[in-house]
C-alpha positions, 0 to 999 in steps of 0.5 A: 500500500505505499504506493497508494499512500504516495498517491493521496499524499502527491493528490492532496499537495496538488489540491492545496498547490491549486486551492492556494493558487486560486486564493493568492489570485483572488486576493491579487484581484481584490488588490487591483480593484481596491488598492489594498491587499484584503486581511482576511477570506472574509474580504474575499468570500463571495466577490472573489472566491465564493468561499473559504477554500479548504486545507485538504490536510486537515480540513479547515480553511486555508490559513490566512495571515497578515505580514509587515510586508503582505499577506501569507495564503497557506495550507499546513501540508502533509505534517498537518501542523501549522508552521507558520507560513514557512516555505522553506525546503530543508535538506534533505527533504522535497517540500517545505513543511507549508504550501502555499503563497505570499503577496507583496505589498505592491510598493514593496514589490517595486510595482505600484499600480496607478489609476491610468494602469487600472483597467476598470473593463477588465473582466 
């Protein structure tokens, strides 16, 4: 059976990879329609994401939090615990202990959006 077990654990780091995605892409938008990165999926739900996407390690919401510099979307990965955010690939080891996304302030990111680069058309 480990090559069953390998299997879930390759399916659910694919769902938390895409669900993160999707969230992280979500949040980008939220940023270009109102100039601020959002501080919580409350902010997203239902306008970007029609709702709290889920960790499918432990079957919670994805975590959210809020840095000095953005916004961290993660799931707790495999370990099921949460470590912070922490993306770190240590020797050793293929993945890092988390899995997900962290978003930059825009002015910290070297890009700052201006409304002559604000598409209200866009879709």
């Amino acid at each position: 059976m480990p090559s069953l077990t390998a299997f879930a654990q390759a399916t659910a780091r694919s769902y938390a990879e895409l669900r993160c995605a999707l969230a992280a892409l979500a949040a980008e938008r939220y940023r270009l329609d109102n100039r601020e990165l959002p501080r919580s999926f409350a902010d997203l739900v239902p306008n970007y994401l029609e709702s709290e996407p889920i960790d499918p390690f432990n079957g919670k919401p994805l975590s959210f939090i809020t840095t000095e510099d953005g916004i961290t979307i993660y799931s707790v990965g495999r370990n099921k615990t949460d470590d912070g955010g922490d993306f770190t690939i240590r020797k050793g080891k293929y993945h890092p202990p988390d899995i997900g996304f962290r978003l930059v302030e825009d002015t910290k990111r070297g890009m700052v959006i201006t409304p002559e680069a604000h598409n209200d058309d866009t879709p």
